[in-house]
Every structure is written in structure tokens, then in C-alpha cells.
C-alpha positions as CSV (number, residue, x, y, z in Angstrom):
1,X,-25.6,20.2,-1.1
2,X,-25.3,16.8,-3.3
3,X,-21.2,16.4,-2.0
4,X,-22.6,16.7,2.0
5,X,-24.9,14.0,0.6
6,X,-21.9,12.2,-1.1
7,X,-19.1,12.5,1.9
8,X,-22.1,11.5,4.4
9,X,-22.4,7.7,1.9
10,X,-18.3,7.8,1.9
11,X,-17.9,8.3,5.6
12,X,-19.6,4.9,6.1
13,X,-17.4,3.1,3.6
14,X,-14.4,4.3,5.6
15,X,-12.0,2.6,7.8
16,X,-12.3,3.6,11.9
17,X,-8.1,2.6,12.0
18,X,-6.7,3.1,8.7
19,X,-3.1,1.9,8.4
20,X,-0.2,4.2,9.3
21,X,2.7,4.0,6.5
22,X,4.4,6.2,4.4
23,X,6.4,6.2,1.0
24,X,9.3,4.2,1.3
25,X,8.0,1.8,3.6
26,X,8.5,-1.9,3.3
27,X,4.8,-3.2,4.0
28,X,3.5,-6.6,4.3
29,X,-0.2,-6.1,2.8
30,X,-2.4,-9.2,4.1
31,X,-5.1,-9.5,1.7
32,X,-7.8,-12.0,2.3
33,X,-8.6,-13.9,-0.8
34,X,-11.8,-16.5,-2.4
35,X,-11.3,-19.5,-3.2
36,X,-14.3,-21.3,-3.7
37,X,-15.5,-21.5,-0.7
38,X,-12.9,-20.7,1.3
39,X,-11.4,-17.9,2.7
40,X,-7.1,-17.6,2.8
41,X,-5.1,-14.9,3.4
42,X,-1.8,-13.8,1.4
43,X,0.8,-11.8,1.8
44,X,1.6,-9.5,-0.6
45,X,5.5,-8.0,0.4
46,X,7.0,-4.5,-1.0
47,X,8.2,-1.3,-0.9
48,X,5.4,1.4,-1.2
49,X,6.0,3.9,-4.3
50,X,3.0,6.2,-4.4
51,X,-0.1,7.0,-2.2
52,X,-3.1,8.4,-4.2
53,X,-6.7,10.1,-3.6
54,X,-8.3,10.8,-0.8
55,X,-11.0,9.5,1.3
56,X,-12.8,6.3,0.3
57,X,-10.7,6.2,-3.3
58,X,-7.2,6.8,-1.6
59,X,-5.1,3.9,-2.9
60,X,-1.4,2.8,-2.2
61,X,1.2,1.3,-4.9
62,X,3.0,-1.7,-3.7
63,X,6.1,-2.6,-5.9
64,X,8.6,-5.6,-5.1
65,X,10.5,-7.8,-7.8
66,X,10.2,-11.5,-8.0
67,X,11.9,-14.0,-10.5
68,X,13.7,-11.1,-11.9
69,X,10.7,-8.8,-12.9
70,X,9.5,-5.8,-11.3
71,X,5.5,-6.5,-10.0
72,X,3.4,-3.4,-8.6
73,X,-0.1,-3.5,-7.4
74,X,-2.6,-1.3,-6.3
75,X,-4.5,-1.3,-3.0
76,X,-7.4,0.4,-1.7
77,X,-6.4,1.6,1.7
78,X,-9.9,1.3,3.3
79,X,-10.9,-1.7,1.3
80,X,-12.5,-4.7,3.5
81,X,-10.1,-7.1,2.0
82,X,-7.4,-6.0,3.0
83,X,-6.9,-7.4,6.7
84,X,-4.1,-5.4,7.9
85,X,-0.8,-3.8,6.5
86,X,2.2,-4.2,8.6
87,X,5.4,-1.8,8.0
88,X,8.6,-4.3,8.0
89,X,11.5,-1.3,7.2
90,X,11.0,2.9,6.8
91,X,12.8,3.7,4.2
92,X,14.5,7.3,3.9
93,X,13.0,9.2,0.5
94,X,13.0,13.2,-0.6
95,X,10.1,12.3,-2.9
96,X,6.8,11.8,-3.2
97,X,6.3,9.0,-5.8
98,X,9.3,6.9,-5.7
99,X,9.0,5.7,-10.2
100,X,12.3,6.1,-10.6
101,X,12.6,2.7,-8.8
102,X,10.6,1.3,-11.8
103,X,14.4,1.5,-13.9
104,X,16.5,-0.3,-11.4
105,X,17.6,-3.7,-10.7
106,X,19.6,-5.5,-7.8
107,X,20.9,-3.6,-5.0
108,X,20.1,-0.1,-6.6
109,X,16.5,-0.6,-5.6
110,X,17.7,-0.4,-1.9
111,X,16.5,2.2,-0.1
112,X,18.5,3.6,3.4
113,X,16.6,2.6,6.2
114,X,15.1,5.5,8.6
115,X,15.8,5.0,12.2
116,X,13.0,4.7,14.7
117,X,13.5,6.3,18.1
């Protein structure tokens, strides 16, 4: 009886359109951010290495490299800061988490792109 009562206060939480990607995408997450006052949004750019949970906790991993350095980031896929994710490439993978990415540098990290018909 309590997890009706639990996926009944979860169901509320949840987005109507949740974003359609998949592992090996290249997604540009749009994340609205506080400053102060003021509301920006920024652009967070990378390929997606993991998807984990399900319902309101289901979270994405976002990796991409800048200055040399490999930066990952978590994302909550229904959270209501997260304005919109758009996929820029579909990569082609045979895995589910891609943390073998994690130990290469340079063009190794490229993944073949998956044509769209």
C-alpha cells in the first residue's frame, strides 16, 4: 500500500515529455542557472555514458573533455532545471555504460556515428 502512495507523489514530480536520447549520444543539456537574481541558461555539451534509475531518480551521465581533462556530470532527467536536451550526433555503441571512455584521450574517444533514416 505505502509504494501506491509513494509512485502516486512521484508521478507528480515527473516530466509529461521527457527527453528522448540514448547512450552514445552527443547531447547539448541546457541547464537554467542562479545568479543572484537572474536567471541564464548554459550549455553543458557531451557524449552520454550511462543512464541510471528509474522514474523520478532516473539520471543521465554527461562526459566531454575540456583543457585536456576529462569532466562528467550528472543530470536528473526530469529535473525542472534542466530546460531541454538536444541530441547533436547518435553515436554507434554495443554497451550499456560507455566507462571505458574514462581511459582515453584524443581521437580514441570518437565514437562512429549512427545513421538516421
Amino acid at each position: 500500500m505505502s509504494q501506491a502512495i509513494l509512485d502516486k507523489v512521484e508521478a507528480s514530480s515527473l516530466k509529461e515529455n521527457p527527453p528522448q536520447f540514448e547512450i552514445g549520444d552527443t547531447v547539448d543539456v541546457h541547464l537554467r542557472i542562479l545568479e543572484g537574481n537572474k536567471e541564464r541558461i548554459q550549455v553543458f555539451t557531451g557524449v552520454v555514458i550511462a543512464l541510471s534509475g528509474s522514474g523520478s531518480k532516473e539520471m543521465f551521465t554527461v562526459r566531454r573533455i575540456v583543457a585536456g581533462e576529462g569532466v562528467e556530470r550528472k543530470f536528473p532527467v526530469h529535473s525542472p532545471r534542466i530546460e531541454k536536451v538536444e541530441v547533436k550526433r547518435s553515436g554507434v555503441v554495443r554497451r550499456a555504460k560507455l566507462y571505458f571512455l574514462r581511459g582515453r584521450t584524443g581521437k580514441a574517444v570518437r565514437l562512429k556515428e549512427r545513421r538516421r533514416n
